[in-house]
N, C-alpha and C positions, 0 to 999 in steps of 0.2 A: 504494500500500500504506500504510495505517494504519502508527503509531508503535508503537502496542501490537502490531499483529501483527508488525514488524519487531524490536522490543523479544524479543517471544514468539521468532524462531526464533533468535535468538541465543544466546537461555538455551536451549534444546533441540541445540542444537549445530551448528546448519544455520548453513553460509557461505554467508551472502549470501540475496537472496528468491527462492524456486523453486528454489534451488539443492538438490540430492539430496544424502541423507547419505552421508558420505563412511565408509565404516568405520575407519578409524585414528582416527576423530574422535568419535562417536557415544559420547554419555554417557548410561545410561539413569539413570533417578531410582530412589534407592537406596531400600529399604524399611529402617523405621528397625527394627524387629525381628529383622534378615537380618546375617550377619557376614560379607561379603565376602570381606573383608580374611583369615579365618582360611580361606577355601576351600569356607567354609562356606553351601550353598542350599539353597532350598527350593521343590520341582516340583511343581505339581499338575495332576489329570488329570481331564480334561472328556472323556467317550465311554469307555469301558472292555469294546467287542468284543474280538474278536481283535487287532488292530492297535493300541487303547488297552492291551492288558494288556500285550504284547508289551514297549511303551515302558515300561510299569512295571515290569516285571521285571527291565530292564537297569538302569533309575535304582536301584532300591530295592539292587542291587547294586554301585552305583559309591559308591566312598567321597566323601564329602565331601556326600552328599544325604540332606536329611529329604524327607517324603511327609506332608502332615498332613491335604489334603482332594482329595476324588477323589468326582465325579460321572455318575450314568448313571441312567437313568428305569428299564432293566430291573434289579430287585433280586437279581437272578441273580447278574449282572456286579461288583455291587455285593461281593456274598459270597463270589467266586470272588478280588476283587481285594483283599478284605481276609487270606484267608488267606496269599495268596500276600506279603503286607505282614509276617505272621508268619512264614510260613515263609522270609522273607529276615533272620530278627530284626529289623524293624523291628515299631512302636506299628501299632494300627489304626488309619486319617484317620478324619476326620471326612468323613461319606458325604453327599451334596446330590442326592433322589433326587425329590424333591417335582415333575413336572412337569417341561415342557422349558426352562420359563424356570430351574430351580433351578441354573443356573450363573452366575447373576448373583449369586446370592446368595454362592455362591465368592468369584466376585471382590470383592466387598465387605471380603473380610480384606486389613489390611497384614501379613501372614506370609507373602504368597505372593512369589517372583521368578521365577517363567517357569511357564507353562502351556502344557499337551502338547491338543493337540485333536485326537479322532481318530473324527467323529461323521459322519453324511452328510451329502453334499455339501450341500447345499442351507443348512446349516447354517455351516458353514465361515468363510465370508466375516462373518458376524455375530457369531460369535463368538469370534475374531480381534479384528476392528474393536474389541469391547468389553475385550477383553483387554487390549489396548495403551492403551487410553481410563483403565483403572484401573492402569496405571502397572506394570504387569506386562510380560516379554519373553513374546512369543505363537510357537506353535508349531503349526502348521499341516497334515495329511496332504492327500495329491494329492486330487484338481487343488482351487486354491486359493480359486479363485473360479467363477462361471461367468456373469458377464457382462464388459462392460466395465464397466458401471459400479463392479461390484467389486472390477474390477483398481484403480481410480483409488480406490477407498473404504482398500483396504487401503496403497495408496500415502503416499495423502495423513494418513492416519490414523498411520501411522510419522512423517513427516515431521514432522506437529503437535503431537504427544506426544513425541517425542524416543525411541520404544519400538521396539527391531527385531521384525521379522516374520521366522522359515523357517519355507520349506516343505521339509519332510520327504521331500524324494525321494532317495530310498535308494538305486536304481539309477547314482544318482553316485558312489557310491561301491562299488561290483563292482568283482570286483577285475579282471576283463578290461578293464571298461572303465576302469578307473585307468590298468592298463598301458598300450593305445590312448592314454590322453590323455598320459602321458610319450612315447610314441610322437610324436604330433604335434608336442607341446610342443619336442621333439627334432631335429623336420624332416625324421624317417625317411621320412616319406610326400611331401616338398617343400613347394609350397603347396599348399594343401588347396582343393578347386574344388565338391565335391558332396561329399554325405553324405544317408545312409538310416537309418531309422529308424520304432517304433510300435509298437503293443499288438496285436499278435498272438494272440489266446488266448480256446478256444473258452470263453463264460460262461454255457452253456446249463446247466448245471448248478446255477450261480451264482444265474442270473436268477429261475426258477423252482424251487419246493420241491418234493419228489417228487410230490406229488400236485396240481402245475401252479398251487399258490398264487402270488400276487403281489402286492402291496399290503399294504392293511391285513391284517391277522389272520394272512400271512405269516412268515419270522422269516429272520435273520441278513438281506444283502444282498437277496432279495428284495421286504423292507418297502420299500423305497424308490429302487433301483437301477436296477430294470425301469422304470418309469416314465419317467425317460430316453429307453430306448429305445423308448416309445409317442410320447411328446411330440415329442421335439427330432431334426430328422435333423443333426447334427453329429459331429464328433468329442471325443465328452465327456471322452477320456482322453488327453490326451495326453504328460503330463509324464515318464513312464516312459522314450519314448524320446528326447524330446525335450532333457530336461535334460542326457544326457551330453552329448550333439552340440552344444546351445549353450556348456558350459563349454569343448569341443574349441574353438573357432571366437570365445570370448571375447565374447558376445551380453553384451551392457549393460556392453562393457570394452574399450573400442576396436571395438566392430562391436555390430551389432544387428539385429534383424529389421525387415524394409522393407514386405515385403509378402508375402499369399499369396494362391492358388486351391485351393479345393474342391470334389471331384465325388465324387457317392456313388452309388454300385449300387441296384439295385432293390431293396427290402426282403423277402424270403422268408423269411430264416433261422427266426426264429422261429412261423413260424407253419407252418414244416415241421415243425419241431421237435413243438410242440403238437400237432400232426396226428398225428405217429407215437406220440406219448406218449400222447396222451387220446381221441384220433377226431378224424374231419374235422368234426364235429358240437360239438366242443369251446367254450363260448361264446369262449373267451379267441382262438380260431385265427381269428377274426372280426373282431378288436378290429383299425383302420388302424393297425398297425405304422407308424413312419414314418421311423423311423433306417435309414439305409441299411447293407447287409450289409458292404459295403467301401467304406469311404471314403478319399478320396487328394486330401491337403496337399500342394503344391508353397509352397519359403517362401523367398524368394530377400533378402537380405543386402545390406545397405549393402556392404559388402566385394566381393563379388559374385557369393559361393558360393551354391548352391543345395540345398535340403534337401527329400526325400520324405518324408511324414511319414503312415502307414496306420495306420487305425481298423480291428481285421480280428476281432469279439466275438460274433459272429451263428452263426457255423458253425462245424460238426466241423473240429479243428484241433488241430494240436501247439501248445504254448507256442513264442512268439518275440518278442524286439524287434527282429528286423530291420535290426541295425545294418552298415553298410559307412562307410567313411570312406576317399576316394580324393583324388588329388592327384598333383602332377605327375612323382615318382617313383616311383608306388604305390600299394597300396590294400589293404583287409582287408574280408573279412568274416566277424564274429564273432557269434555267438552259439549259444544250445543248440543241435547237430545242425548247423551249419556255423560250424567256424571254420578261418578260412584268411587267409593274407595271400602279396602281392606286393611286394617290392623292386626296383624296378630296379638291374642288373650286381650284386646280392645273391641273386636267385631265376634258378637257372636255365631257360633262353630264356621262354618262355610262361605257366610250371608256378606253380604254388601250391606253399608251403613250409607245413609244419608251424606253425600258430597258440603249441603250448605254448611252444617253444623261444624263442619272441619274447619270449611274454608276459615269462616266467620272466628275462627281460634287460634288461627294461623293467618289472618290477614294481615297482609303488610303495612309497615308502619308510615309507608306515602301515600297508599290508598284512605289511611283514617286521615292521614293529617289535609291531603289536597282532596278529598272526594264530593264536597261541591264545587271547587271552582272545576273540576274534570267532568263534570257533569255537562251533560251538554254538545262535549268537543269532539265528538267523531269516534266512532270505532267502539260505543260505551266508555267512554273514557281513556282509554288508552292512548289516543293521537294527544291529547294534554302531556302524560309524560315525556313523549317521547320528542317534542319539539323545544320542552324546558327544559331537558336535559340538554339539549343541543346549544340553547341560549344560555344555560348556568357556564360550560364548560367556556363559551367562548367570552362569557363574563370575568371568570375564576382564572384565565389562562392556563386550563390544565387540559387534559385529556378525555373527551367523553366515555363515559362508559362502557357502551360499544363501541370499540377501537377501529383501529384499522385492521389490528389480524382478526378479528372476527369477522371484519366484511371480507377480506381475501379468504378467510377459512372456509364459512358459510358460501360463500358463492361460488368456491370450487366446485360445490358436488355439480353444479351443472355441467363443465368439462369432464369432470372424470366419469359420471354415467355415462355422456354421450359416448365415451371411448369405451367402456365395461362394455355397453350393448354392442357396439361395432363391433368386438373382439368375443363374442358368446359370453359376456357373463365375466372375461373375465378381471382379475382381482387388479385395481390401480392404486396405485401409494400418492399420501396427500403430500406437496410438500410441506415441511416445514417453516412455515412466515415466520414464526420468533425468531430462526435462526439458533433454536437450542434453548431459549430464553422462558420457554414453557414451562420448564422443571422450576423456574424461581419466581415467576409473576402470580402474584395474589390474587385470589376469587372477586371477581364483579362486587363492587360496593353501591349498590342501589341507591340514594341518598337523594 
């Protein structure tokens, strides 16, 4: 290693070469325009759909935040996010609507300190990477990346810049699954051996527009979502249920993922769908679909646990993630339409006990302290954490809680199943983002 490069990660706050940022440690570079010190930030917004406006609605109402520039190529978005700027009593931003490159030009201002990105995937990774490149904290929606190479782009791009990276997974913050992780945390369930998990939920609706648009000339999620499922047979969503189950289990904090296998179902769904919507004659009911309808992750743990992890987007279906969490005295399973847990010499002989009464004894101490003002905000509450976490950290100057190896961890499974399935099923190795740093980094502090 060069002098200058070893020179560089010292002043960015990295111990030692290769070594991962540590969070108690991590100094971002302060914008000289920005007043920390009084509490005082300022957020700006790259994508402003559904999911971008959402984030700004909750900032433009948390005290201590300005909003000055906010970006989206549709002028809709654009005019929907400025009233909603007024109707929070805040100025109208400055709007960067020119094209898709026009969020460069965003970043180009020193007034900015953390940027909300909530654009399609395919976007994600790049403009992250740029974010943190101008000295800004980057804010991320699922999944974060979608190769490896991007897992290692948004890694090394934190590490180099001294700039954190989250990803915005919200379901880390339910409040079921809050409870569940004091649950663990707790040792209600003993040691913990397996766990289940995954995006259950039919997107047929989603995918295509009433009249079987898709692509270009489509609109919301269509323009670019479906695509996915023509190109890539993987599991493209995975962080949903992935991310509680890795914070349960401490993945990039004394354990980590090792490795998984992928196998997917025949591909139908959609082109049933199409069939019943437009005729068998439909061009689109033609097109080699090639995502599979059900795909199933197995991801087994330096520790030794083992994780199922399903892709389930293709067909008629209630909403679910899927979650179970089992261990040597017990086990639960939660989610919409089944929740239920077991204790052992706590549940009597065989039987399932009531989920609320658990929850409600195990609820997390953010859930009592904020669960009016999280009332309200999207998601049953969970969109509230998950954007003040984002604004605490770039308040605090530290590290958000979901880091950056959790967005590189979590969004791998989408490359490595694509390859598992290409290759029969089989077995692919994660790499390692700590860089070895897993064995000494401490469990997620929710706070």
């Amino acid at each position: 290693m060069s002098s200058s490069r070893r020179d560089f990660l010292k002043k960015a706050g990295i111990v030692g070469a290769g070594v991962a940022l540590a969070p108690q440690i991590v100094k971002a570079k302060s914008n000289k325009s920005t007043k920390k010190e009084s509490g005082q930030v300022n957020i700006a917004f790259i994508g402003l759909g559904g999911r971008g406006r959402g984030h700004l609605k909750r900032a433009a109402n948390t005290e201590g935040v300005q909003i000055t520039a906010i970006c989206d190529i549709d002028p809709k978005a654009i005019e929907i996010s400025q009233r909603m700027l007024v109707d929070a009593g805040k100025k109208e931003a400055t709007a960067y609507t020119e094209g898709e490159h026009a969020y460069e030009n965003l970043l180009q201002r020193d007034d900015i300190d953390g940027v909300i990105i909530s654009t399609p995937w395919l976007w994600h990774t790049k403009m992250a990477v740029q974010t943190m490149k101008s000295g800004k904290y980057a804010a991320v929606e699922v999944s974060a990346a979608n190769t490896i190479e991007e897992c290692w782009d948004l890694v090394n791009t934190s590490e180099e810049s001294g700039m954190p990276c989250m990803i915005l997974e919200n379901v880390n913050y339910r409040r079921d699954v809050m409870a569940v992780m004091n649950m663990v945390k707790q040792g209600l369930f003993g040691e913990i051996v397996h766990a289940r998990c995954g995006y259950l939920h039919s997107l047929l609706g989603v995918k295509f527009n009433k009249d079987l648009k898709f692509g270009e000339g489509a609109h919301g999620e269509a323009r670019w979502r479906t695509q996915h499922s023509l190109k890539r047979n993987a599991d493209v969503y995975p962080t949903h249920g992935i991310g509680p189950i890795a914070a349960m289990l401490d993945v990039n904090r004394g354990n980590r993922f090792l490795y998984l296998t992928s196998t997917a179902s025949k591909a139908v769904g959609l082109k049933d769908y199409i069939q019943e919507q437009g005729g068998e004659d439909h061009p689109s009911a033609k097109l080699p679909w090639k995502q599979g309808d059900v795909i199933t992750s197995t991801i087994k743990t330096t520790n030794g646990e083992t994780i199922i992890v399903t892709h389930d987007c293709n067909l008629p279906r209630p909403y679910s993630l899927g979650f179970r969490v089992q261990g040597t005295d017990g086990l639960t399973d939660f989610d919409y339409g089944t929740r239920r847990i077991h204790v052992e010499g706590q549940t009597e002989g065989h039987g399932w006990d009531d989920f609320k009464a658990w929850q409600d004894k195990y609820d997390h101490p953010l859930w009592k302290k904020y669960e009016e003002q999280a009332a309200g905000s999207g998601h049953g509450g969970m969109d509230f954490f998950v954007t003040r976490e984002f604004i605490n950290a770039v308040k605090e100057r530290r590290q958000p809680v979901l880091d950056v190896y959790d967005a590189a961890a979590w969004s791998s499974i989408t490359p490595l199943s694509e390859a598992s399935i290409a290759q029969g099923s089989a077995p692919q190795y994660f790499p390692d983002f700590t860089r070895g740093n897993w064995i000494n980094r401490t469990p997620m502090d929710f706070k």
